[in-house]
TIRONU-250286 format. One record per residue (C-alpha): x negated, y, z. Coordinates in Angstrom, 2 decimals, always signed. Layout:
% residues N
X,Y,Z $
...
This chain:
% residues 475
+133.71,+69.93,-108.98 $
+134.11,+72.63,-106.30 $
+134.35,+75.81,-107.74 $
+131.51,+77.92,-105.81 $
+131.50,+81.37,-107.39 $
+132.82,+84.14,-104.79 $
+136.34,+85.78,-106.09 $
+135.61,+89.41,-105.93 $
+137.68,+92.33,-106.62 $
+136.71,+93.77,-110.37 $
+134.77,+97.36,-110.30 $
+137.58,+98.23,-113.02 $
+140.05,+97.36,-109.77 $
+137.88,+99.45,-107.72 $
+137.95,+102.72,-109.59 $
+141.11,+102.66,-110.16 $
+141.59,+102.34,-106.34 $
+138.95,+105.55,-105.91 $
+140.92,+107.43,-108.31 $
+144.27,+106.71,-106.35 $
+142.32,+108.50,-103.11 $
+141.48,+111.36,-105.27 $
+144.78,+112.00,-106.24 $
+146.22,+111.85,-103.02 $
+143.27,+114.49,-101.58 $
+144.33,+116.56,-104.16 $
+147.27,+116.48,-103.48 $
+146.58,+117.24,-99.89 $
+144.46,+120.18,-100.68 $
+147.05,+122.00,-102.72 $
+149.05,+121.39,-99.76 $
+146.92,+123.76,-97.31 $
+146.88,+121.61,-94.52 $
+145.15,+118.56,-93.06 $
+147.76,+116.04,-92.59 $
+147.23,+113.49,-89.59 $
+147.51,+109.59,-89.31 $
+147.53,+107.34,-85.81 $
+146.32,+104.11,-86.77 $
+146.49,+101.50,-83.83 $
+145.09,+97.60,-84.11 $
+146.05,+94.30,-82.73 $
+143.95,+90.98,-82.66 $
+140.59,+90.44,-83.53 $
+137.18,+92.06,-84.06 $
+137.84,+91.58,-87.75 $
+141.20,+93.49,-87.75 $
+138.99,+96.38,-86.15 $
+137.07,+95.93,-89.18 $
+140.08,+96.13,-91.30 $
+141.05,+99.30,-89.62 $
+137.79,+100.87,-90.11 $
+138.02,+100.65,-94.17 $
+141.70,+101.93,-93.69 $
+140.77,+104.84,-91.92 $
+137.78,+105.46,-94.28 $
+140.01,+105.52,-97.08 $
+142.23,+107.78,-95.48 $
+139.68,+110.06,-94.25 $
+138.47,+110.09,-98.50 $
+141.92,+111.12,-99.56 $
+141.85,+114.07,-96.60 $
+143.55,+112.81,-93.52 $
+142.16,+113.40,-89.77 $
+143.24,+111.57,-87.19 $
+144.91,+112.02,-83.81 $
+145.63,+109.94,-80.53 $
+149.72,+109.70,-80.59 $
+152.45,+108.60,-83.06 $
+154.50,+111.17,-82.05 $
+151.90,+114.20,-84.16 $
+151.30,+112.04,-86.81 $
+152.38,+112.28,-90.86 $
+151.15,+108.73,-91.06 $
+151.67,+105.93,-88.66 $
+150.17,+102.76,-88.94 $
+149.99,+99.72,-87.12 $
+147.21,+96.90,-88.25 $
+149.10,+93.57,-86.42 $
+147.39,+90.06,-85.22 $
+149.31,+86.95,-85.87 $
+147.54,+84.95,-83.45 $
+149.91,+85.24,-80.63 $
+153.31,+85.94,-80.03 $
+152.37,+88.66,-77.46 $
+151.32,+90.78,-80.14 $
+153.88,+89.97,-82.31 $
+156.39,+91.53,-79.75 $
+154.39,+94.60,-78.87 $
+154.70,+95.74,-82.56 $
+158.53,+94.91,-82.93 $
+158.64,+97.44,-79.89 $
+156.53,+99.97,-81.05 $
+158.52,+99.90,-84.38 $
+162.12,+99.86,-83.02 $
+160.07,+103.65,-81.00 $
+159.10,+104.64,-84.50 $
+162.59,+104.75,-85.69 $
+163.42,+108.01,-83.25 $
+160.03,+109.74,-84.07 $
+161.30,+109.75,-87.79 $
+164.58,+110.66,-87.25 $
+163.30,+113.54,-84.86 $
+160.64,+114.53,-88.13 $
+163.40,+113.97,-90.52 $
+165.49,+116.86,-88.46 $
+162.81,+119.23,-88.44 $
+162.81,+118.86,-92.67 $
+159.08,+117.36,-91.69 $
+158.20,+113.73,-93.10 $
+156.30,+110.99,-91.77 $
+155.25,+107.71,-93.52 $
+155.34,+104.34,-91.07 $
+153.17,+101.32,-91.96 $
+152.24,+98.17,-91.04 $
+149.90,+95.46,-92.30 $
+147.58,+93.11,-91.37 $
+147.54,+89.55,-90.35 $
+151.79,+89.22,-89.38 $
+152.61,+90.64,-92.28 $
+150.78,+88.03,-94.59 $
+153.60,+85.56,-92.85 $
+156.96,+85.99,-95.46 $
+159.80,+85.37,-92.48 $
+158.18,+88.63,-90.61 $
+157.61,+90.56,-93.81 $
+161.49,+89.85,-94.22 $
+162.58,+90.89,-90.53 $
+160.48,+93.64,-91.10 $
+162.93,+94.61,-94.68 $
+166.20,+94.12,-93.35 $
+166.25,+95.31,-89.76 $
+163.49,+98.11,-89.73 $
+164.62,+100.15,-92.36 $
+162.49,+102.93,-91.50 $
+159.55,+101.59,-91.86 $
+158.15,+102.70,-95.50 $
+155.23,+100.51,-96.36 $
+154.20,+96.57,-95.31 $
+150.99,+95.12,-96.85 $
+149.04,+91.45,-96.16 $
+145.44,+91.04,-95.56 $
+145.12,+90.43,-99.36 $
+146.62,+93.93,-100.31 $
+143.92,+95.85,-98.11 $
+141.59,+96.85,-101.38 $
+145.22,+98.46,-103.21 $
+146.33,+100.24,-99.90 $
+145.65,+103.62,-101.94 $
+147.93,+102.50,-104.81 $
+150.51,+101.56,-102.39 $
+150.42,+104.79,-99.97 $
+150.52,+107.05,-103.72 $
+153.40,+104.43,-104.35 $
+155.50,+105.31,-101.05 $
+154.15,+109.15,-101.42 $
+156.12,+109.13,-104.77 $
+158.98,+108.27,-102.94 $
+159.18,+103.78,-103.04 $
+159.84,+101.42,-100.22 $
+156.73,+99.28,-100.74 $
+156.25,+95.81,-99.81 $
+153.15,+93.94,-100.71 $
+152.24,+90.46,-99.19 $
+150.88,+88.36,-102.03 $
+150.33,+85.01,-101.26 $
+146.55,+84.16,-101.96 $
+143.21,+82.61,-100.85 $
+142.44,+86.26,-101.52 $
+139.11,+87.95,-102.98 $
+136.08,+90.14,-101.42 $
+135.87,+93.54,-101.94 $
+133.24,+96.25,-101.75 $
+132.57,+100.24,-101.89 $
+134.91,+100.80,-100.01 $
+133.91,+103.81,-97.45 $
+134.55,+103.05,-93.72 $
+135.17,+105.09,-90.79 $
+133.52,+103.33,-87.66 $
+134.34,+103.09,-83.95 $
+131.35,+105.26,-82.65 $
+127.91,+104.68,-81.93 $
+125.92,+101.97,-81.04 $
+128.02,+99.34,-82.24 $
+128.73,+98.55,-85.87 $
+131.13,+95.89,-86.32 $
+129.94,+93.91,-89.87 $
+132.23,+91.15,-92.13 $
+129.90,+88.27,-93.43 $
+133.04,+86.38,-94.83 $
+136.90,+86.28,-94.70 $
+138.90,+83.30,-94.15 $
+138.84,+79.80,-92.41 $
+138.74,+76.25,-93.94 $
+139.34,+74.89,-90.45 $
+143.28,+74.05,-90.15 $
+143.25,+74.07,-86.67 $
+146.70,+72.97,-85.82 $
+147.71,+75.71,-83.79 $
+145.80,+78.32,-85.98 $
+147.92,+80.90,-88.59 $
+144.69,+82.16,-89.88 $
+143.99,+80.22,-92.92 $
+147.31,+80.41,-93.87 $
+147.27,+84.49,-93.95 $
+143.15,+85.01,-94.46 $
+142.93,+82.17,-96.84 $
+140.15,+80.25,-97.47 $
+136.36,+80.95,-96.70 $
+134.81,+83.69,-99.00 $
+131.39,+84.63,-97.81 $
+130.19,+88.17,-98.83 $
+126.41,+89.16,-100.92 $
+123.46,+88.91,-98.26 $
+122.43,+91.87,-100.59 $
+126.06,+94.07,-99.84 $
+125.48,+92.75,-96.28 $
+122.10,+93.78,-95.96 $
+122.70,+97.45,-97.32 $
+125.50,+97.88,-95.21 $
+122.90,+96.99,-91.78 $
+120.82,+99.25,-93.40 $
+123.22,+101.82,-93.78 $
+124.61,+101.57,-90.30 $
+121.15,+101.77,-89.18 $
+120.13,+105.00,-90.59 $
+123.47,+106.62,-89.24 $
+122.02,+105.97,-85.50 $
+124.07,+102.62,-84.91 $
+121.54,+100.21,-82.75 $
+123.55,+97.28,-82.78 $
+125.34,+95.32,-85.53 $
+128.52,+92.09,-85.00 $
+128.37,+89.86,-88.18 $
+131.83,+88.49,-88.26 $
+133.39,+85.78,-89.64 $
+136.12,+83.42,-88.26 $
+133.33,+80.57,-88.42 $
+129.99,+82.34,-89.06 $
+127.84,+79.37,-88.94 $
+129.77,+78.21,-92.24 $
+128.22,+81.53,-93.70 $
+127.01,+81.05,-97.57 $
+128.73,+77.38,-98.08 $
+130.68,+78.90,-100.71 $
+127.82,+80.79,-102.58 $
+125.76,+78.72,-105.55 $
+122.92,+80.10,-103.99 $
+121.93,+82.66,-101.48 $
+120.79,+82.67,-97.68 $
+122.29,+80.38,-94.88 $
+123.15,+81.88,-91.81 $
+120.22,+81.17,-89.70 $
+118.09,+82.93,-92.66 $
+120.72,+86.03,-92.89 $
+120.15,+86.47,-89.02 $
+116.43,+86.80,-89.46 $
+116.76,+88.85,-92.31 $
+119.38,+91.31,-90.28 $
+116.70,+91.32,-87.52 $
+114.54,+92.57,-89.68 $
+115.85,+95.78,-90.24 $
+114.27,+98.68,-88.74 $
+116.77,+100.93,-86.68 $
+118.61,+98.08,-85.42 $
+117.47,+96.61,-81.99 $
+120.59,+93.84,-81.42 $
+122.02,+91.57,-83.75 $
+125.37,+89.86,-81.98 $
+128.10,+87.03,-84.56 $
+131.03,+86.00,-83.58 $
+132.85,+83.56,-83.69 $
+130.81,+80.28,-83.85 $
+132.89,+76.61,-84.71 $
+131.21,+74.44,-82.61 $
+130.99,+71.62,-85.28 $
+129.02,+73.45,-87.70 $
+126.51,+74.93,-84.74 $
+122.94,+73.89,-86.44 $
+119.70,+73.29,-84.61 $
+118.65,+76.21,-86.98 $
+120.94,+79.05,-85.95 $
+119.66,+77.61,-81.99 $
+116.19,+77.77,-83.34 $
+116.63,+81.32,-84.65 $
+118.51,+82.66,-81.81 $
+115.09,+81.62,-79.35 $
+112.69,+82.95,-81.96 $
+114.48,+86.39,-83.00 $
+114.14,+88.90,-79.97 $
+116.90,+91.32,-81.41 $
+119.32,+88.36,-81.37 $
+121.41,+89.17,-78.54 $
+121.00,+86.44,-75.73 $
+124.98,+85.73,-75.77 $
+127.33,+83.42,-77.93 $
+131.06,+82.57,-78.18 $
+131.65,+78.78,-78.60 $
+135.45,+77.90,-78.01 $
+136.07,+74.72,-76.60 $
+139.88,+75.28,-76.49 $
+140.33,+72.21,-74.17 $
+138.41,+69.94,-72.57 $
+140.60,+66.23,-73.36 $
+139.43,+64.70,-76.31 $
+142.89,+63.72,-76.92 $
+143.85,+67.41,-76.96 $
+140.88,+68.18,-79.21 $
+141.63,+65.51,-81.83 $
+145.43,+66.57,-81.78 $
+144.19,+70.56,-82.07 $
+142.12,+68.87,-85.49 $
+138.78,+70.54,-83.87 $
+136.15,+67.93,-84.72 $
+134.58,+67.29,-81.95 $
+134.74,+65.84,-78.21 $
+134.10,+67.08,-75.19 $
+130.69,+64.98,-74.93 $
+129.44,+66.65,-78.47 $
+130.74,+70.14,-77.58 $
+128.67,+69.25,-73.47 $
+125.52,+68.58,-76.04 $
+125.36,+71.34,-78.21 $
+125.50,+73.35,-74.63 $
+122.43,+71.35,-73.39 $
+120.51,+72.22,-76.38 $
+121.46,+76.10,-76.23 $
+120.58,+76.38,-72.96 $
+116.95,+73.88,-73.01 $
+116.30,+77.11,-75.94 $
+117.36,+80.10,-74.09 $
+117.80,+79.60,-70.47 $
+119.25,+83.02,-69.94 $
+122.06,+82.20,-72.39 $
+125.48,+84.12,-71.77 $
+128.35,+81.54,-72.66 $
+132.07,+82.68,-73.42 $
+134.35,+80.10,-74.49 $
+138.39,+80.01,-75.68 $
+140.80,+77.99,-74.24 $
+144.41,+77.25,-74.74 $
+146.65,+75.59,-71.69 $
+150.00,+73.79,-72.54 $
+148.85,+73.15,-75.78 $
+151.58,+70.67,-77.50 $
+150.95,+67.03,-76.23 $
+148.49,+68.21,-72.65 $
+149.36,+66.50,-70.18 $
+148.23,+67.32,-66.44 $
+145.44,+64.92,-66.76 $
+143.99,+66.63,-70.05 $
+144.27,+69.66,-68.54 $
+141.96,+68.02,-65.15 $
+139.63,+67.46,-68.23 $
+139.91,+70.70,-69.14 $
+138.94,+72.29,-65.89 $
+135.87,+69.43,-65.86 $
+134.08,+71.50,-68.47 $
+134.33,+74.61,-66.67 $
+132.97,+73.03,-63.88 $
+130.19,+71.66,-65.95 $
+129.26,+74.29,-68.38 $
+130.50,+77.59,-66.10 $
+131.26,+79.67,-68.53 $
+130.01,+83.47,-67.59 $
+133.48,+84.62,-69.42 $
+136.61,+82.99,-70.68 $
+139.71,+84.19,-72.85 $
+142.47,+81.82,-72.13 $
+145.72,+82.16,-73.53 $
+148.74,+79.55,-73.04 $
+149.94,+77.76,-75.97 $
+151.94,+80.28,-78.25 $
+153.57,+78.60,-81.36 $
+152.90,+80.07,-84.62 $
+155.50,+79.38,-87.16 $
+153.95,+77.30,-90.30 $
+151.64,+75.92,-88.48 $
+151.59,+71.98,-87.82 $
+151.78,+72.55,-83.52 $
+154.87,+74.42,-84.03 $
+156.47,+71.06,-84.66 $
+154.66,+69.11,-82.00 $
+156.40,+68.19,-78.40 $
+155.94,+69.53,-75.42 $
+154.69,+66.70,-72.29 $
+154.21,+70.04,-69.64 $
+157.02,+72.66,-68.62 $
+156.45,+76.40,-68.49 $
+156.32,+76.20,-64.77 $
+153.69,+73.77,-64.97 $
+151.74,+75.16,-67.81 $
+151.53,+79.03,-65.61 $
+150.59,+76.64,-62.45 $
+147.58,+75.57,-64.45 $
+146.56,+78.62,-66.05 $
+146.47,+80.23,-62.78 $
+144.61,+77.83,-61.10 $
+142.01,+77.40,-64.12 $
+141.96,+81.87,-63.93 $
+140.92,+81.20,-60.08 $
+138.44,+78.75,-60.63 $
+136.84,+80.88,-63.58 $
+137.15,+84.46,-61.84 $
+134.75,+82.33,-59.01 $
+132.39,+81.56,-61.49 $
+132.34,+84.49,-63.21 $
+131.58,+86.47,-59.72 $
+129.10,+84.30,-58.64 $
+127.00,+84.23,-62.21 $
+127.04,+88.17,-61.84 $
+126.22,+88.02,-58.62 $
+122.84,+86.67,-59.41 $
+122.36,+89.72,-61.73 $
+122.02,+91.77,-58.16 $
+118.47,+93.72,-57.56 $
+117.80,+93.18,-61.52 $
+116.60,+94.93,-63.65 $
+118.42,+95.18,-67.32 $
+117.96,+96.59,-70.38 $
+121.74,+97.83,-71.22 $
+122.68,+100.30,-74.60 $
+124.33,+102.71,-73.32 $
+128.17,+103.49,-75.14 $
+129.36,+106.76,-73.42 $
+131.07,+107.82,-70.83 $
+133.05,+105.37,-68.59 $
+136.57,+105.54,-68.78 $
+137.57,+105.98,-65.29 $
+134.58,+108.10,-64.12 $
+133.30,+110.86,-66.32 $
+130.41,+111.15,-64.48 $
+129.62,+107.24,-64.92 $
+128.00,+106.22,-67.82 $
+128.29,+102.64,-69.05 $
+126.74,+99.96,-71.42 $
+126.00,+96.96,-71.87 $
+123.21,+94.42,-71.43 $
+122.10,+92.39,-74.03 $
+124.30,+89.39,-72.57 $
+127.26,+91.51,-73.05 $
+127.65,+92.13,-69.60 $
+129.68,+95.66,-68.67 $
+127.31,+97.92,-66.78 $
+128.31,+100.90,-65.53 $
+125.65,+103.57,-63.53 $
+125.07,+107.06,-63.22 $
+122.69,+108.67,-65.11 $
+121.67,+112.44,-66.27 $
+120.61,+113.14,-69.81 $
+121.40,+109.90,-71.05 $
+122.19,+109.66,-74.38 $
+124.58,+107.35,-76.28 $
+123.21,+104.50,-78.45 $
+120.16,+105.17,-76.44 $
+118.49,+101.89,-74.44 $
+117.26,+102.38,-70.44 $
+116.25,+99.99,-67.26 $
+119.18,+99.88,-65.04 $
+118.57,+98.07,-61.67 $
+121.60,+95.81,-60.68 $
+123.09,+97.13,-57.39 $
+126.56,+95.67,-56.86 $
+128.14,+92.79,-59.15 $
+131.74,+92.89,-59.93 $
+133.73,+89.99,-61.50 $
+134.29,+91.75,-64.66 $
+131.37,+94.14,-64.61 $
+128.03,+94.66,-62.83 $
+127.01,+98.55,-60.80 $
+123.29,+100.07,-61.16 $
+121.25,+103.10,-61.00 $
+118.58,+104.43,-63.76 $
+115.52,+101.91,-62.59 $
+112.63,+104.18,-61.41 $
């Protein structure tokens, strides 16, 4: 019989991990001076997450924080397995590091480097990581996150730490966090994936599914929402399997409604969603709840059922085509975003026709397509190739065209609108721009006086963009 009680981290484990913080801000106080960390994240939504707790725990022990490696004491980079990309950016940014220390080291100044996170749960770049960046001080796994005080005191004391347990790993809590600013509060429901996608490294360095307390969940939208955040992300790497692992507790169709109804908080978004576990309950509560934001993520990843059985996704294109009829018959103004990998072992040209079918069918208002990177461990890593590179960027290109069409034509129709979009600051390139988004997730920017962030106003649509829509304050 399945075991179904949730592994958490002991409150004995806890404290001790609290008093680890205190001793380091003590340490920093007799000091004198405010020592300063750059942390910088790769991957996901739940990385951010990850970061967040990191830089509340460093923030608790007396750290502040600044914008480039280069002022830092402590350095630390929070890595994403999910694609080789990534995996390269950080061996570059590390072999950069080594000259910032030596620079630090000359000045008879220190500086601690770290990394952690999802690569480092993988043993053969934990290794690389020993032997040919020796300056690097401390390397911790996903399931080390909760002891990353008793490490740092560990590598403060003067060790070369390296922690990357092997385990299905364990839920924490308490654990003070240090958010990305206002309106937007990014909020774990679970860790982990019981999926085994073929091409996926996830379970393999999140372990299996461990879904958190709807009562620690619920406090923590409660918290957020008496700091002035309007908006809470549940996350998960399958939300809809929510509370499967729990004896008893709330599904996730009854945790939405009970998120929604939490004053302070006006939009409730998830990601991501598995398509084979999408209920007509979580459709049903998306059409009845009003804060539920009118957008979800469904990854189809390809379109060939041949592809699909080989990627172990557990479902065809005709189920995945049905579960989109039934979203959209409940919310017509539904904003779709899908995932899709080209050249994936096995494609051939005619999967990938299939492929470009469903765009054509569903038209996706945003896609993030990647081509196939292999992941060592994983069972695709070992699968053959039908498609060369040249032919895999000659499809990805074309499938970018036919989707950057789409996705100017669907915002196109958003012209002489008017939308409700929560405003998030300044924009980037214009000072004097503010931008937001609506409650499809759709970029807005528009100029406005006196608007204040986190705060919700009419913007009429006057110029569409394909990657973001223009307006002016609707009179």
């Amino acid at each position: 019989m399945k075991d179904k009680t949730p592994k958490y981290i002991s409150d004995a484990e806890m404290h001790k991990q609290r008093e680890y913080i205190a001793k380091i801000h003590a340490e920093v106080e007799r000091a004198g001076r405010v020592p300063l960390a750059f942390v910088e994240t790769y991957g996901c939504q739940q990385n951010t997450s990850d970061s967040e707790k990191i830089k509340g725990m460093l923030s608790d022990m007396g750290f502040d924080f600044c914008d480039k490696p280069e002022d830092a004491d402590f350095i630390l980079y929070n890595t994403c397995a999910v694609r080789e990309n990534a995996e390269l950016r950080v061996f570059g940014n590390l072999g950069a590091l080594k000259n910032i220390k030596r620079r630090r080291e000359n000045e008879n100044k220190n500086v601690i480097i770290a990394v952690c996170g999802c690569m480092m749960q993988q043993e053969h770049i934990a290794k690389r990581i020993k032997s040919k960046y020796k300056h690097v001080d401390l390397v911790f796994g996903t399931h080390a996150l909760y002891r990353f005080p008793q490490l740092l005191d560990a590598v403060i004391a003067g060790g070369r730490i390296f922690d990357i347990e092997n385990s299905d790993g364990a839920v924490f809590e308490d654990i003070s966090y240090k958010r990305d600013g206002i309106p937007l509060a990014k909020i774990p429901i679970m860790y982990g994936c019981n999926n085994f996608c073929t091409y996926c490294i996830v379970p393999y360095v999140r372990g299996r599914e461990r879904s958190r307390s709807a009562k620690k969940i619920l406090d923590e939208v409660r918290d957020v929402a008496s700091k002035g955040y309007r908006e809470v992300m549940l996350l998960g790497q399958n939300v809809n399997s929510y509370g499967n692992d729990l004896e008893t507790g709330l599904s996730f169709p009854q945790l939405l409604r009970e998120v929604c109804r939490v004053k302070g908080i006006e939009r409730v978004r998830f990601m991501t969603s598995h398509p084979k576990d999408i209920s007509d309950e979580l459709i049903k509560t998306m059409a009845e709840e009003k804060k539920i934001c009118n957008q979800l993520h469904l990854p189809v990843q390809s379109g060939s059922d041949r592809v699909l059985k080989l990627m172990n996704r557990k479902y065809t294109a005709e189920q995945y085509l049905s579960i989109v009829k039934k979203v959209r018959a409940a919310i017509p103004d539904i904003v779709l975003t899908t995932d899709i990998i080209v050249g994936f072992p096995g494609e051939t040209n005619e999967d990938f026709e299939e492929t470009l079918n469903i765009l054509k069918e569903v038209e996706y208002d945003t896609i993030f397509s990647f081509i196939f990177s292999k992941r060592e461990g994983t069972p695709a890593a070992k699968m053959e190739d039908c498609l060369t590179d040249e032919e895999k960027h000659r499809n990805f290109d074309r499938m970018l065209e036919l989707q950057n069409e789409i996705s100017r034509r669907k915002n196109e129709a958003y012209t002489g609108t008017v939308q409700k979009v929560l405003t998030e600051g300044a924009s980037k390139t214009n000072p004097e721009t503010m931008t937001g988004r609506t409650e499809g997730g759709k970029v807005v920017n528009f100029k406005a006086k006196d608007c204040a962030v986190g705060q919700i106003v009419n913007v009429k649509i006057t110029n569409a963009q394909t990657w973001s829509l223009t307006g002016e304050i609707a009179k």
